[in-house]
C-alpha positions in Angstrom: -50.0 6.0 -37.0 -50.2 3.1 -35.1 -48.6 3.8 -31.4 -46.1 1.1 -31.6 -45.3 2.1 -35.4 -44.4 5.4 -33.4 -42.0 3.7 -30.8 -40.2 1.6 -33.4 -39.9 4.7 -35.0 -38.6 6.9 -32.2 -36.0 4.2 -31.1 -34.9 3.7 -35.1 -33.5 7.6 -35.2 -32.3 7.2 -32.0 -29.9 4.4 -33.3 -29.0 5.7 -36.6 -28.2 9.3 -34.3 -25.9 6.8 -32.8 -24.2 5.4 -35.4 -23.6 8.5 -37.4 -22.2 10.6 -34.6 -19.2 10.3 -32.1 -20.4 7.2 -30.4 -20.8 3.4 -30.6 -23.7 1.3 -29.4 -21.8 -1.5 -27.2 -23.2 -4.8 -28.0 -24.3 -7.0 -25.5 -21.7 -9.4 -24.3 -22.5 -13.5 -23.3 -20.4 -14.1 -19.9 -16.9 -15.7 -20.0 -17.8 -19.5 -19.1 -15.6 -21.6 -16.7 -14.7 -22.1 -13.1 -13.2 -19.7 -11.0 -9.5 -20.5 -11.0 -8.0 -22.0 -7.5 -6.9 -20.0 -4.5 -7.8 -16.9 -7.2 -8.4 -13.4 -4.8 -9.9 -9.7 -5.9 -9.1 -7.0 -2.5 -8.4 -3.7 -1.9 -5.5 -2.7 -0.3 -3.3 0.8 0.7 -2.5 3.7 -1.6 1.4 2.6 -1.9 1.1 -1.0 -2.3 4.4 -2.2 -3.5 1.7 -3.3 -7.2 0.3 1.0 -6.7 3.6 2.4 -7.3 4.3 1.5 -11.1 0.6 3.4 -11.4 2.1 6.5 -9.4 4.8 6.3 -11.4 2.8 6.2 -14.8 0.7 8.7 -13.6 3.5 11.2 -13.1 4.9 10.3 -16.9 2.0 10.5 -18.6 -0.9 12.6 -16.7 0.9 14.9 -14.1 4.3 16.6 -14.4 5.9 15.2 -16.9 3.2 15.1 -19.2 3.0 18.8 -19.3 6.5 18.4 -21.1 4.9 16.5 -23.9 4.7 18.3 -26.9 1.5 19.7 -27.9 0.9 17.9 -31.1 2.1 14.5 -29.4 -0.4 15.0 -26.2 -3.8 13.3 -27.7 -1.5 10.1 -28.0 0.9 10.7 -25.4 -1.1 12.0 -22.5 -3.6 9.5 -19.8 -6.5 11.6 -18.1 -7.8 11.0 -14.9 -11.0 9.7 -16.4 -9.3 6.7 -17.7 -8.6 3.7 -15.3 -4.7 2.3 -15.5 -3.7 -1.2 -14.3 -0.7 -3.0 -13.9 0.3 -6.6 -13.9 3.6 -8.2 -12.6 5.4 -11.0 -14.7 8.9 -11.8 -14.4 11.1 -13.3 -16.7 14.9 -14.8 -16.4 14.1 -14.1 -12.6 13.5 -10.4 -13.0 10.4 -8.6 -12.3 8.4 -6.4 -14.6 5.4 -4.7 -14.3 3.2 -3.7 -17.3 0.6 -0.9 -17.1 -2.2 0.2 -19.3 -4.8 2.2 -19.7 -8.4 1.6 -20.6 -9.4 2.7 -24.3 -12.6 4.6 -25.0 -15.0 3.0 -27.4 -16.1 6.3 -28.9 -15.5 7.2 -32.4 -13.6 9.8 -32.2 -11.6 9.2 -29.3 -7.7 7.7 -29.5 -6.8 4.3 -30.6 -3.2 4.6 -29.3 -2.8 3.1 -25.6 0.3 4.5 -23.9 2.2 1.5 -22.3 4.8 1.4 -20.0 7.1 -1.5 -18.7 8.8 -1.1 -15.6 11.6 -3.3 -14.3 12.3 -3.7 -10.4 16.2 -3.2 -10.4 16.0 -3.2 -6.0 13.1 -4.4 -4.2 14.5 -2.9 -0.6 14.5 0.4 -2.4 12.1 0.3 -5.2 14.3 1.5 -7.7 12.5 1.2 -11.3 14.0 1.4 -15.0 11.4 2.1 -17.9 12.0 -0.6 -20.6 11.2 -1.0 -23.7 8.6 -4.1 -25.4 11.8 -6.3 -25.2 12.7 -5.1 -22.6 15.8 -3.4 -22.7 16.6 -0.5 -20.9 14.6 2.5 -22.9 16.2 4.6 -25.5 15.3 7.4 -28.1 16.2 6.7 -31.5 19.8 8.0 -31.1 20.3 5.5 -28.4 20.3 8.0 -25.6 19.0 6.5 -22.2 15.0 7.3 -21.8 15.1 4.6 -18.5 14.7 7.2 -15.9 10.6 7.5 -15.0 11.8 10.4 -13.2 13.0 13.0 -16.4 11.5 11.0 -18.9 7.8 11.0 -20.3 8.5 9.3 -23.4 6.5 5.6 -22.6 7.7 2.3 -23.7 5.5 1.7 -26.8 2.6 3.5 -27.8 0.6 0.8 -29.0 -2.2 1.4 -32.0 -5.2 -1.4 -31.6 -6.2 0.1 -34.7 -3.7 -2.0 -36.5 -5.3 -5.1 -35.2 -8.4 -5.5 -36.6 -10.0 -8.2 -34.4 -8.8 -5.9 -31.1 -9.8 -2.5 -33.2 -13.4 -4.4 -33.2 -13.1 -5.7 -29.5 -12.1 -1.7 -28.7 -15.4 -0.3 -29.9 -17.5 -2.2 -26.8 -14.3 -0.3 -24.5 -11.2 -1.8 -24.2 -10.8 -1.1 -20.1 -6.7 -1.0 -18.8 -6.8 -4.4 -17.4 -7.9 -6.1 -21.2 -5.3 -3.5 -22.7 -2.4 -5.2 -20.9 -4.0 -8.7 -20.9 -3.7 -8.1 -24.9 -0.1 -6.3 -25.0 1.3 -9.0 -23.1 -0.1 -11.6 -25.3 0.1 -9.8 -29.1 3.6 -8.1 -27.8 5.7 -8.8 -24.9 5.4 -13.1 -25.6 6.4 -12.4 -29.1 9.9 -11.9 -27.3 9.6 -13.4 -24.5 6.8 -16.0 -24.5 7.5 -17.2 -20.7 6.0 -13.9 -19.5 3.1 -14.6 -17.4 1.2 -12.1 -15.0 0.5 -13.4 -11.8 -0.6 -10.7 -9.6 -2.6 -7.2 -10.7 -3.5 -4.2 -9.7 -6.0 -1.6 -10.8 -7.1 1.6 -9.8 -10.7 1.3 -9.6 -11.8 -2.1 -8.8 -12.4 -4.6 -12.0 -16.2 -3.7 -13.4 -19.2 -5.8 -13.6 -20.6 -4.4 -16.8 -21.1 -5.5 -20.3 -17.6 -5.9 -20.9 -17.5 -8.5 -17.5 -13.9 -7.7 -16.7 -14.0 -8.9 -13.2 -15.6 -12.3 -14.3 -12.8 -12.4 -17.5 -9.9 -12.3 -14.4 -11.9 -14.8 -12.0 -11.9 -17.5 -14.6 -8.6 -17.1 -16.6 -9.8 -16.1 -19.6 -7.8 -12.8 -19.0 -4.3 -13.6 -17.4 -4.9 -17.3 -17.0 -1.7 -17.4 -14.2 -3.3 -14.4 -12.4 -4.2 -15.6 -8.8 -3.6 -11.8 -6.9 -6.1 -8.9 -8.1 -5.6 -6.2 -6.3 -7.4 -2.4 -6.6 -7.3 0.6 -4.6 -10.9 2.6 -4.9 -14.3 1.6 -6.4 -17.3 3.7 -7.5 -20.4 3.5 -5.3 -24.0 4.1 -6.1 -24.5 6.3 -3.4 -21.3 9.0 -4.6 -21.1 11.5 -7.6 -19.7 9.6 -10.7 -16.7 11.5 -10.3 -15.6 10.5 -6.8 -13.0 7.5 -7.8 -11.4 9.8 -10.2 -11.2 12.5 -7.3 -10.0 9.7 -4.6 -7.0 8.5 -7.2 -6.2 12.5 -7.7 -6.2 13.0 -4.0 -4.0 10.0 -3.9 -2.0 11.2 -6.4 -1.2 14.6 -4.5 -0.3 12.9 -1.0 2.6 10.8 -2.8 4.1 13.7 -4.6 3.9 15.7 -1.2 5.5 12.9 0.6 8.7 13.4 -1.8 7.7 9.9 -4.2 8.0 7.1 -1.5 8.5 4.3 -4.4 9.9 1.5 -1.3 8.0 -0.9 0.5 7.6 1.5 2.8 5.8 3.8 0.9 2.0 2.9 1.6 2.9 3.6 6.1 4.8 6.9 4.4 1.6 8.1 2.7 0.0 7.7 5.8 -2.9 4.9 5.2 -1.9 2.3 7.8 -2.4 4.5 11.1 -5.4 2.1 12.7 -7.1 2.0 9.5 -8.3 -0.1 6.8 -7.7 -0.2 2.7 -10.6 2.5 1.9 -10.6 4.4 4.5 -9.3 7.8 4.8 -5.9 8.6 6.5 -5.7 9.1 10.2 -6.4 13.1 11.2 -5.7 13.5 14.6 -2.4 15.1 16.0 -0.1 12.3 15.5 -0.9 12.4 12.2 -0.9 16.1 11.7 2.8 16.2 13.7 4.0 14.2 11.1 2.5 15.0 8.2 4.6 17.2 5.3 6.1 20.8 6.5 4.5 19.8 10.0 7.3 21.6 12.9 6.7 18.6 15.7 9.7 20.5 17.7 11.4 18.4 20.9 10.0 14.9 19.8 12.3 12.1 18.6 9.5 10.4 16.8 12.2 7.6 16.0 11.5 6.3 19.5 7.7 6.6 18.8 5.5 3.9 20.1 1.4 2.5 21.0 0.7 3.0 24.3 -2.9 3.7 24.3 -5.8 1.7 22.6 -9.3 2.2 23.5 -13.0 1.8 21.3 -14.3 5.5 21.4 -17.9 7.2 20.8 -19.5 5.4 17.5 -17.1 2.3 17.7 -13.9 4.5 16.8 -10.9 3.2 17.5 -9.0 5.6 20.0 -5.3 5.5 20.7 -2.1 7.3 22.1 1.4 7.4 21.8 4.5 8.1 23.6 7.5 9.2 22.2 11.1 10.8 23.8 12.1 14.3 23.8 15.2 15.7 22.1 16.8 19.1 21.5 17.9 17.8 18.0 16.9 19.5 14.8 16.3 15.7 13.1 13.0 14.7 14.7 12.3 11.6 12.6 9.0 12.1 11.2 10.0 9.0 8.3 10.5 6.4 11.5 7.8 7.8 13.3 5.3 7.3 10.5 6.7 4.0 10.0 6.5 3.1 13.8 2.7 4.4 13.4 1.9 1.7 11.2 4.2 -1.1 12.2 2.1 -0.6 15.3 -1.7 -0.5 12.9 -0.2 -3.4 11.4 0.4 -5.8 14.4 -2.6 -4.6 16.3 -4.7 -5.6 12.5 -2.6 -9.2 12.9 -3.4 -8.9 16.8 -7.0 -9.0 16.1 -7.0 -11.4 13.4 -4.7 -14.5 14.1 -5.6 -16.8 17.2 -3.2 -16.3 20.2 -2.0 -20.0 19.5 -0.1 -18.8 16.6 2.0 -16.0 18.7 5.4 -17.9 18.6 8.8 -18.6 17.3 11.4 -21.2 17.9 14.9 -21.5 16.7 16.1 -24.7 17.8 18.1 -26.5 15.4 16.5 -29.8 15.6 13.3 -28.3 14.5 13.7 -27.0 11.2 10.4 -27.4 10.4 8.7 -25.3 13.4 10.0 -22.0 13.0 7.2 -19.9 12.7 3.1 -20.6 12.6 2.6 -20.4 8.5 -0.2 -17.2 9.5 2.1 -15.4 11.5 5.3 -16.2 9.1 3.4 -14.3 6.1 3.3 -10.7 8.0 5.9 -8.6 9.6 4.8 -9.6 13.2 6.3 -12.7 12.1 9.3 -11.0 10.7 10.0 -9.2 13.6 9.7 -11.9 16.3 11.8 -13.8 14.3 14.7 -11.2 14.4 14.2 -10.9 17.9 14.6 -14.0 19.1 17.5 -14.2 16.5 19.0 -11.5 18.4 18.3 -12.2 22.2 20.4 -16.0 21.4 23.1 -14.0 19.7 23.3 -11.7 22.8 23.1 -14.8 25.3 25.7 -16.5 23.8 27.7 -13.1 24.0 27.3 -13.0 27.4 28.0 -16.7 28.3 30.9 -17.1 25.5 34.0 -18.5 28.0 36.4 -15.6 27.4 34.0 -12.8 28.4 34.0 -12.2 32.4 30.2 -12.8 32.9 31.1 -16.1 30.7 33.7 -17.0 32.9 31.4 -16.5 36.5 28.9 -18.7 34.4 30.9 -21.6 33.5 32.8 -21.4 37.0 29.5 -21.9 38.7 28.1 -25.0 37.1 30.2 -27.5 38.7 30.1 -29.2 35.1 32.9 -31.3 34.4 35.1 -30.9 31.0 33.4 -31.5 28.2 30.3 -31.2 29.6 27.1 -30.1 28.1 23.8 -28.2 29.6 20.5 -27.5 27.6 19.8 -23.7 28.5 16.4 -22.4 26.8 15.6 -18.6 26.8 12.5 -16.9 25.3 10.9 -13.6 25.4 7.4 -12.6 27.5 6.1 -9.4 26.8 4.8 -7.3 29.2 0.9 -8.0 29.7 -1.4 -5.1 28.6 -3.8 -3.3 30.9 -7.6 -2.7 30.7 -7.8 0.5 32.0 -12.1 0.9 32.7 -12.2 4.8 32.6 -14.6 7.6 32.4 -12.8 9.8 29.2 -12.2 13.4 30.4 -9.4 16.3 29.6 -6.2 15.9 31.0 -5.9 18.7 33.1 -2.7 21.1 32.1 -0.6 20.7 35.4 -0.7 16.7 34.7 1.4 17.5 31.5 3.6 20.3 33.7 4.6 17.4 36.0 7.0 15.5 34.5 4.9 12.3 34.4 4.0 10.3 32.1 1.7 13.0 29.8 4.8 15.0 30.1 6.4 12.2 28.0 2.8 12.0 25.9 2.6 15.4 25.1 5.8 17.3 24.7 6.8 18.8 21.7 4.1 17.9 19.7 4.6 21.0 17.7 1.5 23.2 19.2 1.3 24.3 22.2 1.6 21.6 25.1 -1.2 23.4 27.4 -3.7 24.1 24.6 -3.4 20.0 24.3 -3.9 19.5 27.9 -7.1 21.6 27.7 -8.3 19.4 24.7 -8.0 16.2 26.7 -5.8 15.2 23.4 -3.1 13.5 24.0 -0.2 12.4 21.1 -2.7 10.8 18.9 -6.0 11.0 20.2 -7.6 10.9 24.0 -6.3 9.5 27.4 -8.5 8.2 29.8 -8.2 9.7 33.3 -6.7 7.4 35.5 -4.0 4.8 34.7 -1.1 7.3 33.4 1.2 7.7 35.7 0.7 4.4 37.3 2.2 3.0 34.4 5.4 3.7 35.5 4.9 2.6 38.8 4.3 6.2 40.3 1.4 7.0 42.8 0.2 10.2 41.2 -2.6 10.5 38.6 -4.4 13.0 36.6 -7.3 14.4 38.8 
């Protein structure tokens, strides 16, 4: 037999094995056509992203602790493994915000057709308080009418949805349905159907959209998914150079760090898991003692880490970013770990916004004739901003305390200005910061007495939670090393660390 007769042979069985067993042969798909939509964005971003938390909470319905409650002959269509991506996408409607999550659909034979949907409704943004709802979206009941709303006792979703019973998706599922074509077609085929104003504008998935046959990051790009989508957002990807199984594992490891942090479902919750200390979205939390003082069951004993705040910041061995805090003592039992681990990224945060904005853009102004220059558009869109703004909202509020006729420093203020009644003065006040220091030093340990001598590493490492001297030793101070001179100087005394 001719040696090509052989081959054609060969790859004939192999394709009829195909077709007669579990599997599907995924066809070949032609690339969606069209220009990338305007000001359209794909990035990764925190565990705890206010867009992650629907997905935490799905996963805890319908893959972790609740779905152990699901009956046994209800799990195959009830139950989400780790092995299949979820996504959600945000629409609102009447003014109220909804986010839809999905998951991805196998294109095997045998494997389910059902694709367990939930829709979550943001009842409190400051809190992030969520109600499961149902397709038209009314608060989720059983059959009997009893509430099923709760994400927290309930793993009943809000539709499990069959593709099978539409033949043109059915068809579409057996080249893979992933999650973010799932909810593209349940808010098209179900959601509009009540609510046809529904439009997704931002996403989020847990691995980042694919490049493979079934093109779903070129489908978002160009509108031919989600044509109002202009925010794609995604927490891990799978790289060549890491076991298959490494996304899954990250989005597991994820998983456990929010159930350990007590559910942290705010906008808050991303600095609460612990992903903004001085890092960036992909990397792994922070490890060194801050971060281990504050983590879950952690005893950080005699520190208010309430008053916690950057006081260190230098580039270490291999470009790694070194830093320090300082933080009062207290003989309280409440230590604040929540506000210190939301002081420790506050402070990532606006060194990130630091580094990235132009110095021309660190202002605020609140005079009333100039509405329109409050705050540099860069700076307005981050919580530096945010913060400035409240401050200098604040210092007027307490000037104009101070100077207000009836109080007595009021009184010696007006009395002095020789104005005459009726008068009028222009007074402007602002706020300068105190200048950072460039400390040049040669890194070394912080000998023990420094720490004994009620300087500053006395304030640096008290009640971290281990033992003070063993720190000293290490030449680690609250959060990572401190260089050798400049400590104590920075609160004007003469003595340093020798």
């Amino acid at each position: 037999m001719a040696p090509w007769r052989r081959l054609s042979g060969l790859v004939l069985a192999i394709v009829l094995a195909l077709l007669f067993s579990g599997f599907d042969l995924a066809p070949v798909h032609a690339g969606p056509t069209g220009a990338p939509k305007e000001n359209y964005q794909l990035r990764k971003v925190f565990p705890g992203d206010p867009m992650h938390i629907p997905i935490l909470l799905y996963r805890y319905r319908h893959t972790e602790d609740l779905a152990t409650g699901v009956p046994k002959d209800q799990q195959p269509t009830a139950n989400v493994s780790w092995d299949r991506n979820a996504a959600g996408f945000q629409f609102s409607v009447g003014g109220t915000i909804y986010v839809v999550v999905a998951p991805s659909l196998s294109r095997f034979n045998n494997a389910t057709t059902i694709a367990v949907i939930d829709i979550y409704r943001l009842d409190n943004p400051a809190t992030g308080q969520w109600t499961v709802v149902d397709p038209q979206l009314r608060p989720l009941a059983d059959p009997q009418g009893r509430p099923l709303g709760d994400w927290r006792t309930s793993w009943y979703p809000s539709d499990q949805w069959d593709v099978k019973n539409f033949p043109a998706i059915d068809a579409e599922r057996r080249s893979g349905l992933h999650s973010e074509r799932v909810a593209d077609l349940y808010l098209e085929e179900v959601v509009k159907k009540h609510h046809p104003s529904a439009r997704a504008d931002v996403g989020l998935s847990e691995r980042i959209p694919c490049n493979g046959p079934t093109q779903c990051r070129a489908n978002l790009q160009v509108g031919a998914w989600f044509p109002d989508l202009r925010d794609m957002r995604y927490i891990t990807e799978e790289k060549s150079d890491k076991p298959p199984a490494a996304a899954q594992n990250a989005m597991m490891k994820i998983y456990d760090t929010w159930t350990s942090r007590d559910f942290p479902v705010g906008p808050d919750a991303s600095a609460q898991l612990g992903y903004h200390d001085f890092t960036t979205p992909g990397d792994d939390p922070a490890q060194g003692p801050a971060a281990r003082a504050l983590a879950p069951g952690a005893d950080p004993g005699g520190i208010d880490f309430s008053t916690l705040q950057l006081r260190y910041l230098a580039e270490g061995q291999g470009g790694k970013l070194e830093y320090a805090f300082d933080a009062s003592a207290t003989t309280g039992t409440d230590h604040g770990p929540t506000e210190g681990r939301l002081a420790m990224a506050r402070a990532s945060d606006a060194f990130f916004v630091w580094l990235s904005l132009p110095s021309s853009t660190f202002w605020v102004n609140l005079n009333p004739a100039e509405p329109d220059r409050i705050v540099d558009d860069r700076l307005g869109s981050t919580d530096v901003g945010r913060i400035l703004l409240q401050a200098d909202f604040q210092m007027k509020k307490l000037v104009g305390t101070l100077i207000h006729p009836d109080s007595p420093i009021g009184q010696q203020f007006w009395g002095s200005s020789n104005l005459a009644g009726g008068s009028c003065i222009a007074i402007r006040q602002w706020i300068v910061p105190e200048p950072g220091r460039r400390v040049r030093a040669e890194w070394r340990p912080v000998h023990r007495g420094c720490a004994a001598g009620r300087q500053v590493g006395d304030r640096l490492f008290a009640g971290t939670g281990v033992d003070r001297q063993r720190l000293c030793r290490s030449g680690r101070g609250f959060g990572n090393r401190l260089p050798k001179s400049g400590l104590a100087q920075d609160q004007g005394r003469d003595q340093r660390c020798t």
